[in-house]
C-alpha positions in Angstrom: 0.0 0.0 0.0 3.3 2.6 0.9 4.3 1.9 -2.5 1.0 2.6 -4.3 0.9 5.4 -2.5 4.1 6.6 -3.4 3.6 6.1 -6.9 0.2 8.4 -6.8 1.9 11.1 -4.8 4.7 11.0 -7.6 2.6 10.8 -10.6 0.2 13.8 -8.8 3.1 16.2 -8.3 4.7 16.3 -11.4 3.3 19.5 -12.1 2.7 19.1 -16.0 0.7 21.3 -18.0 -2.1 21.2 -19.5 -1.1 20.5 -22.7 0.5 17.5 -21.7 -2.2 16.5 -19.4 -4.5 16.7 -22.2 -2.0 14.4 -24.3 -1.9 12.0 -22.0 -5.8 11.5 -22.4 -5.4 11.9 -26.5 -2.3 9.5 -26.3 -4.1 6.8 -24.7 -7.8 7.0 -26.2 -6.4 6.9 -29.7 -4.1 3.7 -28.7 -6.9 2.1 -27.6 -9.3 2.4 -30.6 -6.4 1.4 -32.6 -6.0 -1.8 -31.2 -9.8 -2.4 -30.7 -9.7 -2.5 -34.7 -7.9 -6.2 -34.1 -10.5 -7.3 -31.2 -14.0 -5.7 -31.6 -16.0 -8.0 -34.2 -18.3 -5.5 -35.2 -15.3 -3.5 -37.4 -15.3 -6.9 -39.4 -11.8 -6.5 -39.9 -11.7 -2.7 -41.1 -10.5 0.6 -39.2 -12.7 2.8 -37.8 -14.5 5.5 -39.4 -12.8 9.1 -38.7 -16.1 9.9 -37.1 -15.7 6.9 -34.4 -11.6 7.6 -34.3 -11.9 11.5 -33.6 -15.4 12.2 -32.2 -17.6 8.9 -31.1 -15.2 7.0 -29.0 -12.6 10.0 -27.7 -15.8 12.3 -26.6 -17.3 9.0 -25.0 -14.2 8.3 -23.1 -14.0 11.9 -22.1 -17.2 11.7 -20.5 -16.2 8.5 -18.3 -12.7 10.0 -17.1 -14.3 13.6 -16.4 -17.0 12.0 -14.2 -14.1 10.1 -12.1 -12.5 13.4 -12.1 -15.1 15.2 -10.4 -16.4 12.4 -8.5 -12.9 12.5 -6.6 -12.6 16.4 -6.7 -16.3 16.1 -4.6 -15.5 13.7 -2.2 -11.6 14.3 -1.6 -11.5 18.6 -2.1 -7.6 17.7 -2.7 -6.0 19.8 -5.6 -7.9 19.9 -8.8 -4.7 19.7 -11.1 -2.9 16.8 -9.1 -6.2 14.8 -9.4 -6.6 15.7 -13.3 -3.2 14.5 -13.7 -3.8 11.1 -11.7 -6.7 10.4 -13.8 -4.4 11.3 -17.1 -2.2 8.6 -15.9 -5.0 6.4 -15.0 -6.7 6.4 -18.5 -4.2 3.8 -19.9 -5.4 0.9 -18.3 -8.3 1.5 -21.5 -5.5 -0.3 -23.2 -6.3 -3.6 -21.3 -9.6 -4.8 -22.8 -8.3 -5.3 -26.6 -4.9 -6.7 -25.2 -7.0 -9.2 -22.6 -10.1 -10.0 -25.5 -7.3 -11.0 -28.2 -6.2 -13.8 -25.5 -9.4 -14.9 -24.6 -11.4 -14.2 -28.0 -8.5 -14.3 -30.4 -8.7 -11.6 -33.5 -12.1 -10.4 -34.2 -13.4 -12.4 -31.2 -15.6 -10.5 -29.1 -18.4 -7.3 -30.2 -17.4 -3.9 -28.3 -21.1 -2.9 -27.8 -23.3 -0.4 -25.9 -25.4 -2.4 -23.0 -29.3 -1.7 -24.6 -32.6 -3.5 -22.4 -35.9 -2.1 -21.0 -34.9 -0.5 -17.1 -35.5 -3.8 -15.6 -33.4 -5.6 -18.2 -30.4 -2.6 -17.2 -31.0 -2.5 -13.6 -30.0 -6.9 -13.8 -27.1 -5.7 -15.8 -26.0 -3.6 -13.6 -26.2 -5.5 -11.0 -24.8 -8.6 -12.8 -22.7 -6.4 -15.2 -18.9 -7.2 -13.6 -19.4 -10.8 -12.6 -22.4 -13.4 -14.8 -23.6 -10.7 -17.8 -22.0 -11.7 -21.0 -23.2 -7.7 -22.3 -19.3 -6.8 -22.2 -16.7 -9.0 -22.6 -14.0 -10.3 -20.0 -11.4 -7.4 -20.9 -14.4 -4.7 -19.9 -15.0 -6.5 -16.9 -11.2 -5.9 -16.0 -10.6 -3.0 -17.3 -14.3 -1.7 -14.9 -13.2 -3.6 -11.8 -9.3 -2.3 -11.5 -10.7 1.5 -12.6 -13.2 1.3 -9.4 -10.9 0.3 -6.9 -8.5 2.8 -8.1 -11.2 5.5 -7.6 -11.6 3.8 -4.1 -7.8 3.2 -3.4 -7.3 7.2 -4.0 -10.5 8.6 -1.9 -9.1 6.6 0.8 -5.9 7.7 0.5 -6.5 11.4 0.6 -9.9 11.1 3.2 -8.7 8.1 5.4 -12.4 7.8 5.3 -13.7 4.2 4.4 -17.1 5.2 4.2 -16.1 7.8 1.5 -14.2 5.5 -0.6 -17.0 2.7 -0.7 -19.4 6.0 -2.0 -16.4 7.1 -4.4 -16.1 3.6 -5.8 -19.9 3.4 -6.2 -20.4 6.4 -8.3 -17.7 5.4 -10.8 -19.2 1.9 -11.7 -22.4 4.3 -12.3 -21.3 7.0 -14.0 -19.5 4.1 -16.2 -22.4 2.5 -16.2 -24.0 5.3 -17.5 -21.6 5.7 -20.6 -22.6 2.4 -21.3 -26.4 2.8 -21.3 -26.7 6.3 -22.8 -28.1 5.3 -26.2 -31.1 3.6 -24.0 -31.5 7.0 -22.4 -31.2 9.1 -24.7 -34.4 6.8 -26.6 -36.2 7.3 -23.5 -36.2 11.0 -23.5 -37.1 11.5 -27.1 -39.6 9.0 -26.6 -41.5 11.1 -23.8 -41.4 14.2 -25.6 -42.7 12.6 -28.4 -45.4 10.8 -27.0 -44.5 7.1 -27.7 -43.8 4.3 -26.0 -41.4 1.6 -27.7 -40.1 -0.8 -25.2 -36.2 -0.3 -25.1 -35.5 -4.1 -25.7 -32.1 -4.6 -28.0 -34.0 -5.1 -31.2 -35.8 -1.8 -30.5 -32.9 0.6 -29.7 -31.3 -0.9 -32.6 -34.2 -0.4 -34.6 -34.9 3.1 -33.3 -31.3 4.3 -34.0 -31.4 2.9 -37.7 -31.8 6.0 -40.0 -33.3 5.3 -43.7 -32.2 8.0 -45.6 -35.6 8.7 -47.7 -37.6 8.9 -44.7 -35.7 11.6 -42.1 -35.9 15.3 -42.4 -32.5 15.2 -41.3 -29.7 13.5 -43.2 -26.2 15.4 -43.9 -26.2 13.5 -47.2 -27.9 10.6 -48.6 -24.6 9.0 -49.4 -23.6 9.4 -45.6 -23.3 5.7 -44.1 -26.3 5.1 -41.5 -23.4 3.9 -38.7 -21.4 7.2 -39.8 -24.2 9.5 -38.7 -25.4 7.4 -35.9 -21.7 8.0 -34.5 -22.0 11.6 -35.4 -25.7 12.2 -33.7 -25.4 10.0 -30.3 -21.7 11.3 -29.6 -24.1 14.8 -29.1 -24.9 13.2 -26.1 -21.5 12.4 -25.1 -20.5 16.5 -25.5 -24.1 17.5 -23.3 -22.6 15.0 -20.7 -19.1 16.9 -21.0 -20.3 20.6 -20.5 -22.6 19.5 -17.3 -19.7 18.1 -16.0 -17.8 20.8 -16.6 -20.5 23.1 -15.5 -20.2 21.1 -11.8 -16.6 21.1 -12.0 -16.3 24.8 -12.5 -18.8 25.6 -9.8 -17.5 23.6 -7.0 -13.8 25.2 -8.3 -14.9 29.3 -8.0 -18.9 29.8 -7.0 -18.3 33.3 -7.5 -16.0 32.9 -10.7 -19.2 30.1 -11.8 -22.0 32.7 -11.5 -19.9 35.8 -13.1 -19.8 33.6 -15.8 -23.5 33.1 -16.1 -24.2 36.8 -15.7 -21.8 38.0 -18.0 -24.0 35.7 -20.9 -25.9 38.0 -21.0 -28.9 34.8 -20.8 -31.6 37.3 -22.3 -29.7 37.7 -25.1 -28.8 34.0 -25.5 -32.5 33.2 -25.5 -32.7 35.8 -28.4 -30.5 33.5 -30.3 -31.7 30.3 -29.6 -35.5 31.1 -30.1 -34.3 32.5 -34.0 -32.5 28.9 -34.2 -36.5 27.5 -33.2 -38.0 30.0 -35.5 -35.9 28.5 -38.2 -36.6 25.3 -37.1 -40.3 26.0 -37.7 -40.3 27.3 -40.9 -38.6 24.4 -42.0 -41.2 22.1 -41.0 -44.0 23.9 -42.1 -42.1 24.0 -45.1 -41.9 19.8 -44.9 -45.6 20.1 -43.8 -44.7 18.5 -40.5 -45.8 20.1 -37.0 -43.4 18.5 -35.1 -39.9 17.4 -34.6 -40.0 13.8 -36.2 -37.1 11.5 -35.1 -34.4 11.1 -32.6 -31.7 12.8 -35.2 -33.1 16.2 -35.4 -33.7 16.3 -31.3 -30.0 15.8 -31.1 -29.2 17.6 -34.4 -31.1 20.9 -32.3 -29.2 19.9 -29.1 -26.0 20.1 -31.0 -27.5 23.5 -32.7 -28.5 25.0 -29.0 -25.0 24.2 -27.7 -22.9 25.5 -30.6 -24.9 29.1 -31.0 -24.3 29.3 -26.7 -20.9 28.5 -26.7 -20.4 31.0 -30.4 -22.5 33.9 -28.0 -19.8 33.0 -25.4 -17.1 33.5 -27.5 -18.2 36.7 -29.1 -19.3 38.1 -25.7 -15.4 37.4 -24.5 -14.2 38.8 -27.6 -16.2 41.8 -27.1 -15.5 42.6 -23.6 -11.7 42.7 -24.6 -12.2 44.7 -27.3 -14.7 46.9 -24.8 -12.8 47.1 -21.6 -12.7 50.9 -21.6 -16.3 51.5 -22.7 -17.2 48.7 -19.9 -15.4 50.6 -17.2 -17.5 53.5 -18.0 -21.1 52.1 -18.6 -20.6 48.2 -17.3 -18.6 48.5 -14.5 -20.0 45.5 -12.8 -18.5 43.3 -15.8 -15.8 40.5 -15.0 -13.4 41.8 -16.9 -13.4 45.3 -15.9 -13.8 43.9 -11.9 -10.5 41.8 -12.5 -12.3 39.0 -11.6 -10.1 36.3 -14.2 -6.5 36.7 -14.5 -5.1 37.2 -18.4 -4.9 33.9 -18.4 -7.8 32.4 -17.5 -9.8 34.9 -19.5 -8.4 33.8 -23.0 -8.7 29.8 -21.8 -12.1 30.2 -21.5 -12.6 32.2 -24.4 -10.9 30.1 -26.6 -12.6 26.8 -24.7 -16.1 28.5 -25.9 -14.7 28.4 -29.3 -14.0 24.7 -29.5 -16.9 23.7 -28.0 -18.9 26.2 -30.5 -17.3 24.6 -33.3 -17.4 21.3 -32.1 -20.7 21.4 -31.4 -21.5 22.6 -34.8 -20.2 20.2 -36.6 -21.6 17.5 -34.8 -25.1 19.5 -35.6 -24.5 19.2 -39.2 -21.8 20.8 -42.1 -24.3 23.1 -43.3 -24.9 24.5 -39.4 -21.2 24.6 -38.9 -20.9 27.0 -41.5 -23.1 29.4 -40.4 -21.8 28.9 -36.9 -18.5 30.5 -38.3 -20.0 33.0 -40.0 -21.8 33.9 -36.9 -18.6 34.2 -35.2 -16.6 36.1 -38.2 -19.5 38.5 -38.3 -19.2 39.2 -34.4 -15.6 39.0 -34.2 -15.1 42.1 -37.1 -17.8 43.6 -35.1 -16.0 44.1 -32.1 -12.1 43.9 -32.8 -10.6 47.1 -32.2 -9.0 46.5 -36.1 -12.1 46.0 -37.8 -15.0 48.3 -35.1 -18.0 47.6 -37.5 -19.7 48.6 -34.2 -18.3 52.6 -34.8 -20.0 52.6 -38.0 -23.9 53.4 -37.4 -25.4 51.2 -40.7 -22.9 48.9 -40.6 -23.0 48.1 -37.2 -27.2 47.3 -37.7 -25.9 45.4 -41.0 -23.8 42.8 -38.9 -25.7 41.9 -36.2 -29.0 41.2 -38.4 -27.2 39.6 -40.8 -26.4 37.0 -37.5 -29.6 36.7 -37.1 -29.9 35.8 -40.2 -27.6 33.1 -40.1 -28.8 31.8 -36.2 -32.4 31.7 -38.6 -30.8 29.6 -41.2 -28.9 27.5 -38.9 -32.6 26.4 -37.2 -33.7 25.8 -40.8 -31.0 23.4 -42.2 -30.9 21.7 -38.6 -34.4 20.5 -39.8 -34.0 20.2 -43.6 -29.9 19.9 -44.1 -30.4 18.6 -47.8 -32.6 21.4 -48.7 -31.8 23.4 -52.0 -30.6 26.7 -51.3 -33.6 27.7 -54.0 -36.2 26.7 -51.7 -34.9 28.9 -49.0 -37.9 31.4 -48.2 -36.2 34.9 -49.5 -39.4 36.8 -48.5 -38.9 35.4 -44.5 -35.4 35.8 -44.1 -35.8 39.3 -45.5 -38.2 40.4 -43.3 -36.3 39.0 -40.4 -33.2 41.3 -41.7 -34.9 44.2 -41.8 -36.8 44.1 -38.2 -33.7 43.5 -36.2 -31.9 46.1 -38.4 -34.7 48.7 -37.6 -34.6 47.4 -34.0 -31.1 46.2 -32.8 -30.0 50.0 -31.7 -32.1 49.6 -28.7 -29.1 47.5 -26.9 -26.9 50.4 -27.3 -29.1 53.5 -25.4 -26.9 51.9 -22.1 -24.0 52.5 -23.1 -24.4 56.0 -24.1 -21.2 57.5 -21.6 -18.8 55.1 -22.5 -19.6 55.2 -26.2 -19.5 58.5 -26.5 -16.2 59.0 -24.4 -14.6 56.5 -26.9 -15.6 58.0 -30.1 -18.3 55.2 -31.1 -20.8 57.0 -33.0 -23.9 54.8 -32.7 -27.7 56.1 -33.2 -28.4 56.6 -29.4 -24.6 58.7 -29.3 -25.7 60.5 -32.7 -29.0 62.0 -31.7 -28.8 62.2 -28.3 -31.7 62.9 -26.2 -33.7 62.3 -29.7 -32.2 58.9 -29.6 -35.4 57.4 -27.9 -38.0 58.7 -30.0 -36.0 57.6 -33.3 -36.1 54.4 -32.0 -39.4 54.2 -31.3 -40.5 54.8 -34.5 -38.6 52.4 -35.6 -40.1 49.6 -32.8 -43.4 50.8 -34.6 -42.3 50.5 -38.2 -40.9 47.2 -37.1 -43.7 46.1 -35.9 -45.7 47.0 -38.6 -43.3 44.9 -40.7 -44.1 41.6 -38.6 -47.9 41.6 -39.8 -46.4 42.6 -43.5 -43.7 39.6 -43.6 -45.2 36.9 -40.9 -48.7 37.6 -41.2 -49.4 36.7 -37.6 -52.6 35.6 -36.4 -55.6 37.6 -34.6 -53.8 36.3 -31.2 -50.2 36.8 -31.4 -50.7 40.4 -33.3 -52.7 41.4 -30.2 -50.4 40.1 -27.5 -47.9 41.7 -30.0 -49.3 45.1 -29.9 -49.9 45.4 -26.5 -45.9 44.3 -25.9 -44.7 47.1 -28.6 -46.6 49.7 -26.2 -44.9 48.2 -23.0 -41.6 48.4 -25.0 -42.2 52.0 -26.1 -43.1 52.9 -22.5 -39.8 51.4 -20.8 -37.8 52.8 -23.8 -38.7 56.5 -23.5 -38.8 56.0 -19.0 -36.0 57.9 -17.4 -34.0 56.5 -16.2 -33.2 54.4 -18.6 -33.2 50.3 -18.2 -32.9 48.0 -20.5 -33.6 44.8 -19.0 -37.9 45.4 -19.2 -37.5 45.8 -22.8 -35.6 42.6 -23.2 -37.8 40.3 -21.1 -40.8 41.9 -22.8 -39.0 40.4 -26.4 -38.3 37.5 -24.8 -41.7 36.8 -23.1 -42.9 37.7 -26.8 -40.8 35.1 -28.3 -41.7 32.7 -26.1 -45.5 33.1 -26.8 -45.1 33.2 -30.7 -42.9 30.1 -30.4 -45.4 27.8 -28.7 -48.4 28.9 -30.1 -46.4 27.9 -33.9 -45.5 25.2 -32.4 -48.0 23.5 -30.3 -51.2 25.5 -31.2 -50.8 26.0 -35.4 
């Protein structure tokens, strides 16, 4: 046990960083999908797909060694870093099952599969799983057993707590458990927001993940192989499971870091974006003449959609406050950045950790919604930089941010249809939604009037001053006006809608000035239009 112990303090204190800690992980998930190419029957003697090699398996095992991860940061408190780097160490004993399954099964042998069952059929698996199930073979039994008792081993090193390791050790068989499962879970969920009930037995979730090409809204490309996309589509799961992990991690790390974060998102606004994403989304179906999202693929396609336009906001919003910091220190002085809140440092990790997760996250959504995701981000990013300021320039600045709405519209539209011909877009839509927010996005701006104007941006609000408010309320009104023009909106929603533009108009001209009633007002609206087109059309 001294020497065990030895060996963890030495391999926790080596002080690496990051980038090797990361390569350690890299390193040993891409050994062990190259030698599971000689063991797991179900390659039939071929490589991997890129799609399994670079995002199925790696994001997968990311989600298993993250949940160790903060399993022992929660029970053991000790040093974040020292336990990443334990658990970077750790992941090589993935390298056992193909090495232990070509002895027992010899080459081919044995099928590396996900456990699938109704909840009774799971719960005797689970139970079973380590010691009479034949759902995994002998070399994922091992590999399961010696990772559980080195969860337990380390707990009760750093707690001296037996109670704590038993609990530690627990939580990893479920969270691997979990991993294992997640294609019967995800199934479930669609299933209840559906509305259907299709027992989870094998054949089921087998048949329930099997895409046929002429029948789903959804497919990249009709030429894309069905266990190509299925890879694609379920590893979305996989990258949800990462961010809420990291989501725990980062507020058991910083509480007050966690929720300056979360403020700083400026959530209003990130509703904006995702309800344009759903407006897309409808049109597109109307356009199919379907009312409602149709299989499992476009749920996770929309996940994937949700996830990339958040972490893309993120990135922007960053990118922004950078480029902002003396404006911010004038008319946002309760921003992180101006507070000093992040070091240098950790301000451009995150930043840059929104931007692979935004493009990540994209193209797991779809090619056609990764594309817009960039140009969402190139459109925000000349926008801010102090280079490029499209923000100084009063038309221009309107120009790019509705053209990203644009773009979040058409990202909800091809995350339904993703094979539609650019043709059948609908022009007369996508103009309309240009021209509102171009008539209306000016309204963000009336906040930060004193720091604009003390740092030579010129937009409308700085321009006309104390006129600013009425010019933009005439533009609310000719906006408005446009909605009946370009959606034709019925009886309802135009009512609702007028009697919002008023509210808006009110809170817009009411000194002093806030901006928050005007945005909850646009969001409340959103939220109205969106489920009476969705639920009530």
């Amino acid at each position: 046990m001294e020497i065990i112990k030895q060996f963890i303090n030495k391999v926790e204190n080596l002080d690496l960083p990051l980038p090797q800690i990361l390569l350690l992980f890299a390193t040993s998930i891409f050994l062990r999908t190259f030698f599971e190419n000689f063991t797991n029957s179900n390659n039939a003697g071929y490589f991997t797909s890129p799609v399994d090699t670079f995002l199925h398996y790696p994001l997968w095992y990311i989600g298993v060694f993250l949940s160790i991860i903060v399993i022992l940061y929660l029970i053991t408190k000790h040093d974040l870093k020292k336990i990443i780097t334990f658990v970077a160490f750790g992941s090589f004993i993935i390298l056992l099952p193909p090495l232990v399954d070509f002895i027992v099964y010899r080459f081919l042998g044995h099928p590396y599969n996900f456990i699938a069952g109704d909840y009774p059929t799971l719960v005797r698996h689970f139970i079973h799983l380590l010691f009479t199930t034949d759902a995994i073979g002998v070399g994922i039994k091992i590999e399961i057993i010696i990772a559980i008792i080195g969860v337990g081993a380390y707990i009760y090193m750093k707690t001296k707590n037996i109670l704590h390791s038993f609990i530690g050790t627990f939580l990893a068989y479920v969270a691997i458990f979990f991993f294992l499962t997640i294609p019967v879970h995800v199934m479930t969920l669609v299933q209840t927001f559906q509305g259907t009930t299709i027992p989870t037995t094998p054949e089921n979730v087998v048949s329930f993940y099997s895409l046929d090409p002429t029948d789903s809204l959804s497919v990249l490309n009709e030429d894309t192989p069905v266990q190509h996309y299925f890879s694609q589509k379920i590893s979305i799961s996989f990258l949800v499971s990462i961010l809420v992990l990291l989501l725990v991690l980062a507020y058991r790390k910083n509480k007050r870091k966690f929720f300056s974060i979360l403020h700083n998102a400026r959530i209003l606004r990130l509703l904006h974006w995702w309800f344009i994403d759903l407006l897309g989304a409808y049109f597109a179906l109307a356009q199919s003449g379907v009312n409602r999202l149709p299989d499992i693929y476009i749920w996770l396609t929309m996940t994937a959609l949700f996830v990339s336009i958040a972490m893309a906001w993120l990135f922007s919003v960053w990118e922004n406050d950078e480029a902002d910091i003396a404006i911010d220190s004038i008319s946002n002085q309760e921003r992180p950045l101006v507070k000093g809140l992040f070091s240098p440092h950790e301000w451009t990790t995150l930043k840059y950790m929104f931007l692979f997760f935004a493009l990540l996250a994209g193209w797991l959504a779809g090619y056609t919604i990764f594309i817009y995701i960039i140009l969402f981000i190139l459109t925000y990013y000349y926008y801010s930089r102090e280079a490029f300021r499209f923000k100084q320039y009063l038309v221009v600045s309107s120009f790019a941010v509705s053209l990203n709405t644009v773009f979040a519209f058409l990202a909800g539209f091809f995350a339904i249809q993703s094979n539609t011909n650019i043709g059948s877009l609908p022009f007369f839509i996508l103009l309309g939604t240009f021209v509102i927010y171009f008539l209306v996005e000016n309204v963000k701006n009336m906040k930060d009037i004193p720091g604009d104007r003390a740092c030579g941006i010129r937009t409308f609000p700085v321009i006309f001053g104390k006129y600013a408010s009425i010019g933009l309320s005439i533009f609310i009104i000719i906006a408005g006006a446009l909605v009946g023009i370009f959606f034709h909106p019925p009886l309802d929603i135009s009512i609702i809608g007028i009697i919002m533009l008023l509210c808006a108009l009110y809170f817009l001209n009411k000194k002093p000035y806030r901006e928050q009633p005007i945005f909850v007002l646009y969001i409340i609206f959103m939220a109205i239009v969106l489920v009476r087109l969705f639920f009530f059309t």
